[in-house]
C-alpha positions in Angstrom: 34.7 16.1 -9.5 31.7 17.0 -11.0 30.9 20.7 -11.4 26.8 21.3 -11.1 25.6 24.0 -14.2 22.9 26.0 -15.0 21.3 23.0 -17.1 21.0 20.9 -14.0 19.8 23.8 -11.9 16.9 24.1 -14.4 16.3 20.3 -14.6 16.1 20.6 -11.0 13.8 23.4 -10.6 11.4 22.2 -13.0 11.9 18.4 -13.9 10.3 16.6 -16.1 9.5 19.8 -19.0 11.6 20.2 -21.9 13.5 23.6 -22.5 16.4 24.7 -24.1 18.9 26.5 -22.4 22.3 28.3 -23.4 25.1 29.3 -21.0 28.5 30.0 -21.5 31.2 30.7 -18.6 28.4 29.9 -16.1 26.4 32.9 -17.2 22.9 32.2 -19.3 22.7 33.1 -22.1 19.1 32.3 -22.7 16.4 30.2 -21.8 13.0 28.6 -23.3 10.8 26.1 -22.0 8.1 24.5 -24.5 5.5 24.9 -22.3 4.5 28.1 -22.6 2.6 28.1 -19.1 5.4 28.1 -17.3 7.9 30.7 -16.4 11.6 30.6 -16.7 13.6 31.0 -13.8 15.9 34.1 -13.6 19.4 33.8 -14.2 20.2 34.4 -10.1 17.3 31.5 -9.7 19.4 29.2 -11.7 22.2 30.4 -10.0 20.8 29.9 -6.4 20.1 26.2 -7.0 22.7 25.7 -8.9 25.2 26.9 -6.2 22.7 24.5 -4.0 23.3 21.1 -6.1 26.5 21.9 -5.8 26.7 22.0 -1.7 24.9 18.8 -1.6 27.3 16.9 -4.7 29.7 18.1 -2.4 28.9 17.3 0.7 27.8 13.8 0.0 31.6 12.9 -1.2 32.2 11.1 2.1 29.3 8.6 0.6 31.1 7.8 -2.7 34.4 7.1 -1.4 32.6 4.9 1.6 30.6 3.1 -1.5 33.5 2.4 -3.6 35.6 1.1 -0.4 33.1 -1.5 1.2 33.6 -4.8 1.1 31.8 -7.1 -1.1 28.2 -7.8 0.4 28.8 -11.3 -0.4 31.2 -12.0 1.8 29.0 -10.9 4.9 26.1 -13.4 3.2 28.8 -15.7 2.6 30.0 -15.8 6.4 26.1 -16.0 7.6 25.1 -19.2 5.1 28.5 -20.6 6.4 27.4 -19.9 10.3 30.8 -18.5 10.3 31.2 -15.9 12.8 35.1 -14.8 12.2 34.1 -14.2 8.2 31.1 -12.3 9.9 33.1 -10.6 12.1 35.8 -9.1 9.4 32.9 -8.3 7.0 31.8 -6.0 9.9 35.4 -4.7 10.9 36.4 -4.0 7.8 33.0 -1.2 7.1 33.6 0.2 9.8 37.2 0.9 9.0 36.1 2.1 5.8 33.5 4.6 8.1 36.9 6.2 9.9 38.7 6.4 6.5 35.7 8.2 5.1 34.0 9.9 8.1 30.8 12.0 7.5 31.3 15.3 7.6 30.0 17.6 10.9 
């Protein structure tokens, strides 16, 4: 499981700018951006979209189990360059098993 910190909640809120940051036990400790134009987030800022990643890392589980469970592409290509409709047919049975395994959260 990955657990979200306040690092990526900074990368998140402003990406692509270079800062230093220092947390420990989930608290900050201190933060610096390089460009001096912009202004640091607050602690409860970092916090907020931290908690935020989080939800959607979270949330979006359903997706990686589904992705490591499908079956091999291939085989569907496989069964349509063959004109094979049974090989078709499995390809397509067996995702959608993987679907009720893995079902998307309400």
């Amino acid at each position: 499981m990955t657990k979200m910190n306040l690092t990526d909640a900074a990368a998140s809120l402003h990406p692509l700018t270079d800062f230093t940051l220092k947390e420990k036990d989930g608290k900050l400790i201190r933060i610096k951006f390089l460009d001096s134009d912009i202004t640091a987030p607050t602690e409860d800022e970092l916090i907020a979209e931290r908690d935020r990643m989080q939800g959607v890392y979270d949330g979006e589980k359903y997706k990686r189990d589904r992705e490591s469970a499908y079956p091999l592409m291939e085989d569907y290509l496989d069964g349509i360059v063959k004109d094979d409709q049974d090989q078709i047919d499995k390809y397509r049975s067996d995702c959608l098993a993987v679907k009720v395994k893995y079902p998307k959260p309400e």
